[in-house]
TIFIBA-504490 format. One record per residue (C-alpha): residue in one letter; x, z, y. Coordinates in pm, whole numbers, plus 32768, in hexadecimal, padded with zeros to 4 digits. Last residue first. Layout:
<sites>
AXZY/...
</sites>
This chain:
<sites>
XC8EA1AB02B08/XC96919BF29A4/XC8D2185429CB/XC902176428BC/XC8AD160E28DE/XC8CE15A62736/XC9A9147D2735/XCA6A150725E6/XCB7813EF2598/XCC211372247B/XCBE6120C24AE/XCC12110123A4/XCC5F0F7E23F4/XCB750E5823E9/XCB940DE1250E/XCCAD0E9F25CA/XCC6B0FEF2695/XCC500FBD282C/XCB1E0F90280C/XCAAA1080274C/XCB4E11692854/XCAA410C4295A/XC95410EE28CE/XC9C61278286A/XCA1712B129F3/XC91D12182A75/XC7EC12D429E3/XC8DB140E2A1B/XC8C513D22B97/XC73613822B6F/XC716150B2AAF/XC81315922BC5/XC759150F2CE4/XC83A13FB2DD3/XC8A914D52F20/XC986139F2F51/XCB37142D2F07/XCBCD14F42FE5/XCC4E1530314C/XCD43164B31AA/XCCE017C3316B/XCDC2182630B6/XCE31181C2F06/XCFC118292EF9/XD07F16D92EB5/XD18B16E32DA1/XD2D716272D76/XD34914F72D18/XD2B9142C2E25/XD16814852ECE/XD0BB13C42F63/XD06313E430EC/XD0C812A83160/XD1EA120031DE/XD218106D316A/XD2B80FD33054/XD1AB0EBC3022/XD1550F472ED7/XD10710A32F8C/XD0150FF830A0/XCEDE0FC92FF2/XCEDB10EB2ED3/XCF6511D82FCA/XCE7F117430D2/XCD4611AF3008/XCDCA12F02F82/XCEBC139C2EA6/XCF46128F2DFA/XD02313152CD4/XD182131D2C46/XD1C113472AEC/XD27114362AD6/XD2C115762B7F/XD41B15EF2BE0/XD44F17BB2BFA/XD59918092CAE/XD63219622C08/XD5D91A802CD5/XD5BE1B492BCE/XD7021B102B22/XD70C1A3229E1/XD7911A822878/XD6DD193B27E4/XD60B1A3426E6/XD59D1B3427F8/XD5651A3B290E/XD47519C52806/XD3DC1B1927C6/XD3B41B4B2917/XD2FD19DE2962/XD2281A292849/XD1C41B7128D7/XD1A51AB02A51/XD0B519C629B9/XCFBF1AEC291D/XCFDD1BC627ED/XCF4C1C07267B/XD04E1BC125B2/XD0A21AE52492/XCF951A112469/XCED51944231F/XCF291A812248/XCDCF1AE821FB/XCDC31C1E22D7/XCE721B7223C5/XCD481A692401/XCC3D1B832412/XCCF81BE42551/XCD1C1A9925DC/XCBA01A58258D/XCB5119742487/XCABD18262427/XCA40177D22F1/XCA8C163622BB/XCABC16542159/XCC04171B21A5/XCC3C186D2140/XCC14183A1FB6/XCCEF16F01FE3/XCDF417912076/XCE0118781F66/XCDD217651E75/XCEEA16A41F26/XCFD917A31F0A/XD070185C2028/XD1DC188320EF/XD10918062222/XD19D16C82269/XD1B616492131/XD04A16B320CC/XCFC21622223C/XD06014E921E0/XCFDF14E92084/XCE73155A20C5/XCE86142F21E3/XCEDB134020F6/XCDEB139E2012/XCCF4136C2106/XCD5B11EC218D/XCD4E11AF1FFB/XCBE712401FEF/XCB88117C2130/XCC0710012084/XCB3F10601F1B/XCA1210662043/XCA570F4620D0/XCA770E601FAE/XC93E0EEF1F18/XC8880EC22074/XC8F20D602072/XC8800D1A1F1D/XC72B0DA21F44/XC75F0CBA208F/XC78A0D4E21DB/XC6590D3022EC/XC6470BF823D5/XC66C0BB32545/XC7820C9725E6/XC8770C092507/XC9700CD92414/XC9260C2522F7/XC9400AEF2381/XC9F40A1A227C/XC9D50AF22153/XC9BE09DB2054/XCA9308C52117/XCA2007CC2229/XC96008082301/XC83907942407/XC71808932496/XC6110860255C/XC58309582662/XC44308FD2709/XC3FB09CF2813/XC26A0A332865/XC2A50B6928DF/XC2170C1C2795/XC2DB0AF926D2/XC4140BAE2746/XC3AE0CF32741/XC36C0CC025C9/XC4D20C372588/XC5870D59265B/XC6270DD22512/XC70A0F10256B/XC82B0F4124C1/XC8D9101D23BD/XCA1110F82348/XCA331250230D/XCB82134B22DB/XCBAD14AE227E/XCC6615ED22DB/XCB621676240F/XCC7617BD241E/XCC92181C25AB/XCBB318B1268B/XCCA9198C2756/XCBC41AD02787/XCD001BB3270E/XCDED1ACA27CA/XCF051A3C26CF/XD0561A0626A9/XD0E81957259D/XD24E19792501/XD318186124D2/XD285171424F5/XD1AE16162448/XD08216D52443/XD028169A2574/XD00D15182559/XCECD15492441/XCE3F1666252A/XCE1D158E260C/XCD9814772541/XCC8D158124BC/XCC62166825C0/XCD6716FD26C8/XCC65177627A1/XCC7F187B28E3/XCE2C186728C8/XCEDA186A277D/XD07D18BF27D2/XD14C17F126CE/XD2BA186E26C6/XD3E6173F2684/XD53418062648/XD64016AE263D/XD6B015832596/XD5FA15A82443/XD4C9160B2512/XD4FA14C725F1/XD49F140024C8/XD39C14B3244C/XD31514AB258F/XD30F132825AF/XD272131B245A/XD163140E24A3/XD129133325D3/XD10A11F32539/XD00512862428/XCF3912E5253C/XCF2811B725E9/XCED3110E24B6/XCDD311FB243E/XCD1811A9258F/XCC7E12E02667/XCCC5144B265E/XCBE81517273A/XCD3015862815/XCDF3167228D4/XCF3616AF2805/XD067170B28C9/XD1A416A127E6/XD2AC17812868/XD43516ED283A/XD57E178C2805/XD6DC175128BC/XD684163A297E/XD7C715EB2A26/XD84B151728F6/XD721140F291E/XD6E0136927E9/XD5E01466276D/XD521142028F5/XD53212DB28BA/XD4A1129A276F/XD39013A427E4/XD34312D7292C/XD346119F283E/XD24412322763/XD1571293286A/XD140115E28ED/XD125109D27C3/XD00A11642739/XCF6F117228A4/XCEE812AA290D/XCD8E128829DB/XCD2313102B3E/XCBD012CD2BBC/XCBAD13B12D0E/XCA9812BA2D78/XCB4612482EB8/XCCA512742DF1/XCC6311732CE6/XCDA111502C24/XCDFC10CF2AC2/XCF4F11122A42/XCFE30FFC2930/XCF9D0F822804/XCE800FE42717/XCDA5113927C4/XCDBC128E27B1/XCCA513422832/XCD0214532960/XCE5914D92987/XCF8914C128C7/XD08F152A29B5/XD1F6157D297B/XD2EE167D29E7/XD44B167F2A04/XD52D17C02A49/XD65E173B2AE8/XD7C117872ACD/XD86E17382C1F/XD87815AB2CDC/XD95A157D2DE6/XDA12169C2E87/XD98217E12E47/XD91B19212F32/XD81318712FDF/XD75D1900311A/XD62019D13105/XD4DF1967313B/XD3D11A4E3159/XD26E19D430F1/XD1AB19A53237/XD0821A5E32A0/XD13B1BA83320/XD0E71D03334E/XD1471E363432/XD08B1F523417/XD1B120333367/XD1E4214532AC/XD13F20B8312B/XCFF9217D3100/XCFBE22233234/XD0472105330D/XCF372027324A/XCE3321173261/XCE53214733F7/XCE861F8F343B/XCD3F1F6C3366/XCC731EF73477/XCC9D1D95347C/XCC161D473351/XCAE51E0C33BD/XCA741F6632F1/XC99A200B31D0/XCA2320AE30D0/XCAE621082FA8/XCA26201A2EBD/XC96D202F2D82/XC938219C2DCB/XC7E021912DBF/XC7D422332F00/XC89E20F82F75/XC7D91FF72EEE/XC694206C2F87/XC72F207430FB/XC79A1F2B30D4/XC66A1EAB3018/XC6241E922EBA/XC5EC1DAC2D8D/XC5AE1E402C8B/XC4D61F452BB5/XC55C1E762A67/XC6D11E642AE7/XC6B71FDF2B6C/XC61D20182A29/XC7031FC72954/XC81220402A06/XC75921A829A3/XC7612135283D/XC8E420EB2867/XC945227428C2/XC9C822DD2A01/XCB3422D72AA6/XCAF721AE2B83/XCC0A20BE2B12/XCBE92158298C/XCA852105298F/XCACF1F912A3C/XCB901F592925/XCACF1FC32804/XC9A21EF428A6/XCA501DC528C3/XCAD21DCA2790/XC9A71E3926CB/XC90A1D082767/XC9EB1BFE2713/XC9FD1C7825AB/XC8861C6B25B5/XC8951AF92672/XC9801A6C255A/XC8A41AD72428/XC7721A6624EA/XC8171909252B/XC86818F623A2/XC70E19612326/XC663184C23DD/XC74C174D2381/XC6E717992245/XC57117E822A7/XC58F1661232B/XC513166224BF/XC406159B2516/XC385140B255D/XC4D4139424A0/XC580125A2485/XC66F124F25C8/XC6C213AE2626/XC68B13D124A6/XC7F613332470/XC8C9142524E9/XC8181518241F/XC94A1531230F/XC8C81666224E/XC863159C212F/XC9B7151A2119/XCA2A13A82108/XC95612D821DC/XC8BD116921F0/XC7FF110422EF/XC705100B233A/XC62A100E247F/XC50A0F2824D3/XC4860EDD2656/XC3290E882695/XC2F10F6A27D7/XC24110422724/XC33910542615/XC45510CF26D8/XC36D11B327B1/XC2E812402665/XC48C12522609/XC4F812D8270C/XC57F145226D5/XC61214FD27FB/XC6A5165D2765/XC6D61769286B/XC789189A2832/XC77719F328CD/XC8391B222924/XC78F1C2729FD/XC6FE1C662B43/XC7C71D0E2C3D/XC72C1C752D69/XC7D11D452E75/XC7521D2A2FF0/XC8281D263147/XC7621D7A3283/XC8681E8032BB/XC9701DC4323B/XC9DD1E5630E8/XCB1B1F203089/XCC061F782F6F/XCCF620282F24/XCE1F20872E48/XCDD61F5B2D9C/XCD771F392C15/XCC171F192C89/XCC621DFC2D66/XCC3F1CDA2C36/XCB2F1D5F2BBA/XCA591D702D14/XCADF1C232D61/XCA881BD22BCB/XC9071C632C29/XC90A1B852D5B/XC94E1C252EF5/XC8711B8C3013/XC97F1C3330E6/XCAAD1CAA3064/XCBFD1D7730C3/XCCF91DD42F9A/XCE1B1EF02FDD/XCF4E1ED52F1F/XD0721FF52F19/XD1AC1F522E9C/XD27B209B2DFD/XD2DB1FB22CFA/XD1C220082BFA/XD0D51FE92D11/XD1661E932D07/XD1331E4C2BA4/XCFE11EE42B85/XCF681DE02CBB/XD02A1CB02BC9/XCF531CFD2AA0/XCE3A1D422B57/XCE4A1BA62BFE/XCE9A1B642AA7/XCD1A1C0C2A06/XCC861B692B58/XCCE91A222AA0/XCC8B1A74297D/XCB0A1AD32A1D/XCAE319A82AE9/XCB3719682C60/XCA5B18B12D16/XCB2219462E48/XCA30195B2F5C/XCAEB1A33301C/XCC1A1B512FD6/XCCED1BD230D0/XCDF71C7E2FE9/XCEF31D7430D0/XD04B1D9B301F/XD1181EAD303E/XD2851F353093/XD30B1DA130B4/XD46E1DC6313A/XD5131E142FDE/XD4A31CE02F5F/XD49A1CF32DCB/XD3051D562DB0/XD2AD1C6C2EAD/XD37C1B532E0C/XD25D1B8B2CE4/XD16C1BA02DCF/XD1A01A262E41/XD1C219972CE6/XD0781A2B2C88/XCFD819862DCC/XD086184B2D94/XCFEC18732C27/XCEBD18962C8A/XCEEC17442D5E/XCF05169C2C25/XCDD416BD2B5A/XCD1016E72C6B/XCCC0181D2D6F/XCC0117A72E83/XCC5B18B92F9B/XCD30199D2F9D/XCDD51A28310A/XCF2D1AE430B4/XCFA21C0231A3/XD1081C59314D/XD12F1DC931BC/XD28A1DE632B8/XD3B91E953274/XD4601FBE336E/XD5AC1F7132FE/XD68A1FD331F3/XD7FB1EF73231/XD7D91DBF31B8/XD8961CC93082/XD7AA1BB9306E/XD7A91AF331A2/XD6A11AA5328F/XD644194332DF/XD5D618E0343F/XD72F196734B0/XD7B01A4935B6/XD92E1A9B35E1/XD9F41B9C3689/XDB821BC8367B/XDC7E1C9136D9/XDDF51C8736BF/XDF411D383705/XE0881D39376A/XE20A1DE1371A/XE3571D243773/XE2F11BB43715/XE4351AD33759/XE4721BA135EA/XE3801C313521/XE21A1CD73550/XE0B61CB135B2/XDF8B1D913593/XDE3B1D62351D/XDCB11D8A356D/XDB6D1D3A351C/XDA1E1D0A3560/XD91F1C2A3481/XD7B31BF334F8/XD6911B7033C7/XD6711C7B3329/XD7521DB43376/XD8A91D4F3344/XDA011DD53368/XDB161D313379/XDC951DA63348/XDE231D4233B7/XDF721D0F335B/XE01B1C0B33F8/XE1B61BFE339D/XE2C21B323452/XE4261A9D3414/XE50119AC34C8/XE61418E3344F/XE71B187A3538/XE721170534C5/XE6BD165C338D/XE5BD176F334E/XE51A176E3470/XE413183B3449/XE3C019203302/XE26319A532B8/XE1B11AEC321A/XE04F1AF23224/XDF4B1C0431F8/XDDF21C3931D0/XDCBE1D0F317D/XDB731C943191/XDA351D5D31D9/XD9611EA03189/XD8641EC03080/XD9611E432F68/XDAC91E1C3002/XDB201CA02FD2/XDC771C502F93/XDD6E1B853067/XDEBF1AF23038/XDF9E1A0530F7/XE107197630CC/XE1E0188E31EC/XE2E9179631C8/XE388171D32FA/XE45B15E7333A/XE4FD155F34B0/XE53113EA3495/XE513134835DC/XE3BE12B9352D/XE34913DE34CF/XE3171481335C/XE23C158932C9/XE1DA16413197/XE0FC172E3114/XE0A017F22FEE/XDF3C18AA2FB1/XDEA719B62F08/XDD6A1A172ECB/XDC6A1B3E2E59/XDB2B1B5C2E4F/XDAC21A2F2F20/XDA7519942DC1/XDAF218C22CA6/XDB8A1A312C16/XDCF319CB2C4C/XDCD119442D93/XDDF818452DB3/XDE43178F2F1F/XDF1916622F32/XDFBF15F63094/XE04E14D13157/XE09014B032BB/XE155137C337B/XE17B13F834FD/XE1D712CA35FA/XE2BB12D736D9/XE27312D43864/XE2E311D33928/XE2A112013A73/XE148118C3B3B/XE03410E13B00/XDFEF1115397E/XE07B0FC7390B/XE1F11026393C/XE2520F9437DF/XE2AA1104374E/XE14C11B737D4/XE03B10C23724/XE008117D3603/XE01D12CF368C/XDFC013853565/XDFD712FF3420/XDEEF13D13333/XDF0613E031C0/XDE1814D030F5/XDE1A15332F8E/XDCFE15E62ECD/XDD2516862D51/XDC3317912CAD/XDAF416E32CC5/XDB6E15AB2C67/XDBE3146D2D21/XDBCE14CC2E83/XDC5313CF2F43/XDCA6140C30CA/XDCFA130A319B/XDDA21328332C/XDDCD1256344D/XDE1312CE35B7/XDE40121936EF/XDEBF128F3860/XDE71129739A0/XDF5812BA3ABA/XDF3A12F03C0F/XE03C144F3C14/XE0EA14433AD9/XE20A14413B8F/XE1F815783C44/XE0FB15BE3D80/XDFB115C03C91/XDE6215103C44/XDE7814A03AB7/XDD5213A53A25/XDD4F13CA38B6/XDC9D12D637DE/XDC5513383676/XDC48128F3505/XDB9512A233A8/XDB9112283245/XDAB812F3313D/XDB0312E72FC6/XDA6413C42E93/XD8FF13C42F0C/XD902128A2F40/XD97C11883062/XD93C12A83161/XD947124A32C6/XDA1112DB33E7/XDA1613023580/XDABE13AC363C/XDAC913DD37AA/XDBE714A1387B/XDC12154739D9/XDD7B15D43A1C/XDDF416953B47/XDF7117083B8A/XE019183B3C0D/XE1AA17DB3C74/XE2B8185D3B91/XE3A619563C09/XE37E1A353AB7/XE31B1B823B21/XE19E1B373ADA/XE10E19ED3A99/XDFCD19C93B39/XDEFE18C23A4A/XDDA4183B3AC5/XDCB117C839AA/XDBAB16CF399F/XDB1D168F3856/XD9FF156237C3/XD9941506368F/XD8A413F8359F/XD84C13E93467/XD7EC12B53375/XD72B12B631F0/XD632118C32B4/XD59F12A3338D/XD6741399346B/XD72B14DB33F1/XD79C15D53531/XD8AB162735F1/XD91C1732371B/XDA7117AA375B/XDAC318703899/XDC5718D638B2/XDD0A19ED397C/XDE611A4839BC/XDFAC1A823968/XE06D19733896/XE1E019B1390F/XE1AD1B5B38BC/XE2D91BE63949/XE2DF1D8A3957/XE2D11E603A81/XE1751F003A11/XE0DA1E4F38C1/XE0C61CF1390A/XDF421C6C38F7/XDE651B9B383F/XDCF51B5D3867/XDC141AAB3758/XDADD1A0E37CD/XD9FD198436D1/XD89C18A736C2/XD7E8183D3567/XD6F1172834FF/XD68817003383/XD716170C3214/XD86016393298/XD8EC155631B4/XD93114343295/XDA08153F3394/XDB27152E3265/XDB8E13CA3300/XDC0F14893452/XDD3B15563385/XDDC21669344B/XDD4E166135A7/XDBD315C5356A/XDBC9167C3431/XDB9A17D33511/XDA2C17783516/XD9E217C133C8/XDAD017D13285/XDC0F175C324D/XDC5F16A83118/XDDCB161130F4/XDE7A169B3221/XDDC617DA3212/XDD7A18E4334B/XDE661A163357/XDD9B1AD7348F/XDDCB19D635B1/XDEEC19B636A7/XDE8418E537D3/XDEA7178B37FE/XDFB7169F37A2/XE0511551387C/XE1AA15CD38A6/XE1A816183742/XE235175536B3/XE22816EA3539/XE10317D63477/XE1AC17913361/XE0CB166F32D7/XE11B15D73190/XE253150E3100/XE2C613B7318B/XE354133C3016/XE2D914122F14/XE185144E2FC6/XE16512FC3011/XE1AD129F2E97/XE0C013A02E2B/XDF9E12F42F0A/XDFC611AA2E91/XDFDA11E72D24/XDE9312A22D5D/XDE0A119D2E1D/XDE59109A2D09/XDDD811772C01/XDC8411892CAF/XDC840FF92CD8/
</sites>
């Protein structure tokens, strides 16, 4: 089909070549060198209608054009464009112009005109107008029908054919017979971007008058576009040429500009223009910026990395001069606050002033805002800066109290998964390991905040020990600026950045690509991993990665030639072996294909550490908990609640292990032998994975595994990481490897519900609020049931269990872990 069009489209340009800017009776106004094959916003109506289907948003512009003095100018006058997309991929657009030709005998003439197109894909959209003509010559009562097509088959190439006048040579247009215009055109941008581009034009009419027509333009940085065109009229007959020359200039989202007109039938004219759009462009003069104002609230696995995402084009738009944090109720633990400083020091780092406002404000709020140039409480605001911690829910009395029996098997004596279940306290192994990680924790938090405030840790000791404090309290600390409303910070924000004004919204700016560019993918593993596919339980904010799922995003993603590199984010207890082992395939798969860079959120333990160290390089947050290398298996035996409530449960088989993994009995001597020769081969396979995928031995893996775990930074001592850095580090580094701008387009996979009405009304195809390949920032929109953590994490590790096949491993470390 695609090599059909492109036939298609050479031949017409061969045979009927592209537009010359033909003096039709029925034309408009001159406008500043628009494309044949891929004009962009309003102006498409005129030149090629179907190119209106890939407009970034609404836009309205007038161009004027005038004879200079004495001289002829036939097209003269003024023309009103307005268009914008519409659902289903269409767009819509209307123009009224009223040409005064100038010196030329010719009588004025109106023209009103709707478009209409629709995008097939994002490499072909079809399109057509309707112009209605009010005038004393013969166009007078008319109205008229254009077609056009434009195909974009790679970023560098678009073509464009356009018959104008379609119904003009039979008469159908209610009056004269006015040929018809056939135009065809093919546009090259070296770069695959509005940079620079050139384009070559042709034209035919059906009395047979030719003209050939060439176009360039290159994008000024910080100021506008600068064109020209060159064309040839008539070239069967008297041959006329003309030249446009002209420039815009932009200053966010309005574009003036100007040009003059030359050649012969011309004398000497000129141009101006004025647009509007909902979408801003690029290339800008310097303007007077604006401070993005981001509300946080909720911050989860994924919408922390919306927020990243978002302060990362912060630091590359020229228009943002600061950015204004309102921070509330974030539940936001201490690696996460450790990004959210990342991405503060990288802004200040760009000249990006950032200025943090809280209320009821947590100890990784507090954190997190410490690397800001300031920071300020409400007045009735509080801090509760009170230190890491980590809970441990152990059931085993309740387990037994109840009458239920548990049987695991583990490999590792640091492996505590399974004394959630057995256990009535806390083994001194596992003991020992959660210290370990909570004193690296701790120095960490306490180095950092020292260096933030310009004091020494013992005294941030004390502020965390002497806590928590008042407004006023806070601030003579010298844990935060000051005291003021949200509202009220118009005076430090123009003192910081020049300006007051802010905006909620992310700015959009339009596309400087055709089709598809070179992508930066990134996928997901968050919460357990599970056999199969994605599991989804927005109303309790239970989110688990499918094996399958997340396998066939990475299959996808390596196959796909516009990802150029790939970030694994890893946000996850672990879960099944199986899972996990399907996912370090799929990476290593992809990494022999492309960079693949493995950023460790909050937890990458045991099963996610397993899939993280498939790829690259690995990125780590220094109070990631990470390591947990080890593997359990068991059941619980319900048998004695059973006859407690008075159920008989009998049991018919046939085989010698038939029902071993039933609710109702306890494994055989034999069963647990089976089992447990079954868990040391699952754990030897992970040593080896990890080994490959690390550069290490198995021993060494080995002596840092045992189900022990470790904090990001005590990880890179041992070789298990890379660096110590956030999302957007590994996103650098993997722009790095694939050679991709900043601005490249970031696609996330898999796809997730992000509410109720996602989850019900997504498979049905209709609108909600999910989010599609991309990232959604952390606001203040609805949530998940205000379910306790301790019950939440109850529900979590019983659907994770069950979501893991009988009598398969689980690497997994279902600790509830909560880091303030």
């Amino acid at each position: 089909m695609r090599l059909a069009l492109v036939i298609a489209f050479v031949l017409a340009a061969l045979a009927s070549p592209a537009r010359a800017q033909l003096r039709r009776d029925t034309r408009g106004a001159p406008l500043p060198a628009v494309s044949t094959a891929a004009p962009r916003g309003a102006f498409a109506l005129e030149a090629n209608p179907a190119a209106l289907a890939y407009l970034p948003g609404w836009e309205v512009a007038w161009v004027h054009a005038e004879a200079h003095g004495a001289d002829r100018l036939p097209d003269e006058g003024d023309s009103l464009y307005a268009a914008t997309p519409l659902p289903f991929r269409l767009a819509a657009a209307a123009s009224a112009d009223w040409v005064r030709p100038e010196n030329t005998g010719e009588a004025e003439r109106g023209r009103f005109s709707l478009g209409l197109a629709w995008a097939r894909s994002r490499h072909l959209a079809v399109g057509g107008a309707v112009r209605f003509f009010g005038s004393d010559d013969p166009v007078g009562g008319v109205a008229t029908v254009d077609l056009g097509a434009t195909f974009r088959p790679a970023p560098f190439l678009a073509m464009g054919v356009v018959v104008h006048d379609v119904l003009g040579p039979p008469g159908l247009v209610g009056g004269d017979a006015i040929p018809a215009t056939f135009d065809a055109g093919v546009q090259l941008r070296p770069f695959a971007t509005d940079q620079l581009l050139f384009e070559v034009m042709t034209a035919v009419d059906t009395d047979g008058r030719v003209g050939v027509r060439g176009l360039a333009g290159v994008e000024v940085p910080r100021v506008g576009r600068l064109y020209g065109a060159l064309e040839g009229d008539d070239l069967r007959g008297d041959g006329e040429l003309r030249a446009l020359v002209g420039l815009d200039l932009r200053w966010d989202r309005f574009t003036v500009g100007g040009g003059a007109l030359l050649g012969d039938g011309l004398g000497a004219g000129w141009l101006a223009s004025a647009r509007v759009a909902e979408v801003g462009a690029e290339a800008a003069l310097p303007s007077r910026g604006w401070v993005d104002e981001i509300r946080v609230r909720g911050v989860g696995a994924r919408t922390l990395l919306g927020l990243l995402a978002r302060l990362d084009r912060d630091r590359h738009t020229p228009g943002v001069r600061g950015v204004l944090l309102t921070l509330r109720e974030t539940d936001m633990g201490l690696a996460y606050a450790q990004e959210l400083r990342q991405a503060i020091a990288a802004l200040r780092a760009a000249g990006k002033p950032v200025v943090c406002h809280l209320d009821g404000a947590s100890g990784s709020e507090i954190y997190a805002c410490a690397a800001a140039d300031r920071t300020y409480l409400d007045p009735a605001g509080f801090v509760r800066l009170l230190g890491p911690s980590l809970d441990v829910t152990l059931y085993g009395e309740l387990l037994r109290d109840l009458g239920v029996r548990t049987d695991f098997i583990r490999i590792g004596r640091f492996k505590s998964a399974v004394e959630s279940y057995a256990n009535d306290a806390m083994s001194d192994p596992a003991r020992e390991a959660r210290e370990t990680f909570l004193d690296d924790v701790w120095a960490r938090l306490l180095r950092d905040l020292a260096a933030d405030r310009e004091t020494e840790p013992e005294r941030v000791a004390r502020w965390i020990d002497e806590g928590p404090y008042l407004a006023e309290e806070a601030s003579a600390l010298g844990l935060t600026t000051g005291e003021s409303d949200a509202r009220r910070l118009g005076d430090a924000l123009e003192e910081l950045t020049g300006t007051r004004r802010r905006r909620r919204e992310p700015e959009r700016t339009a596309p400087t690509h055709f089709g598809r560019p070179r992508r930066l993918g990134v996928i997901v593993v968050d919460g357990a991993m599970v056999d199969g596919e994605n599991v989804d339980l927005p109303i309790v904010e239970i989110h688990q990665s499918g094996g399958e799922t997340v396998a066939k995003a990475i299959d996808a993603m390596a196959a796909d030639r516009s990802i150029a590199a790939i970030v694994l984010r890893v946000d996850s207890p672990g879960g099944s072996a199986l899972a996990s082992d399907q996912i370090w395939r799929a990476l290593r798969r992809a990494r022999r294909r492309k960079p693949v860079i493995a950023s460790m959120g909050a937890m990458a333990a045991s099963g996610g550490y397993y899939v993280a160290s498939a790829a690259d390089e690995i990125y780590a947050d220094p109070s990631t908990l990470t390591g947990s290398i080890g593997v359990f298996f068991g059941k619980v035996d319900a048998e004695p609640l059973a006859e407690r409530l008075g159920v008989e449960v009998t049991q018919l088989s046939r085989g010698a292990h038939a029902g071993a993994t039933s609710l109702f009995r306890p494994f055989t001597p034999e069963e647990r032998a089976s089992l447990a020769d079954l868990v040391r081969q699952s754990y030897r396979l992970f040593l080896r994975r990890v080994a490959e995928g690390r550069g290490m031995s198995v021993r060494e893996v080995d002596a840092a595994g045992r189900g022990r775990i470790w904090s990001g930074d005590a990880a890179r001592e041992l070789g298990l990481v890379d660096h110590l850095g956030g999302f957007l580090a590994a996103v650098e580094r993997a722009r790095e490897l694939a050679r991709l701008p900043a601005d490249a387009p970031i696609v996330v996979a898999p796809d997730r519900p992000r509410s109720l009405a996602d989850y019900v009304l997504g498979p049905l195809g209709l609108p909600t609020g999910r989010v599609q390949g991309g990232l959604a920032t952390p606001d203040a929109s609805g949530g998940p049931l205000p379910i306790p953590p301790r019950l939440r994490h109850a529900l979590v590790l019983g659907a994770a269990l069950g979501g893991t096949r009988e009598g398969a491993p689980m690497a997994m470390l279902p600790a509830a872990i909560t880091l303030e």
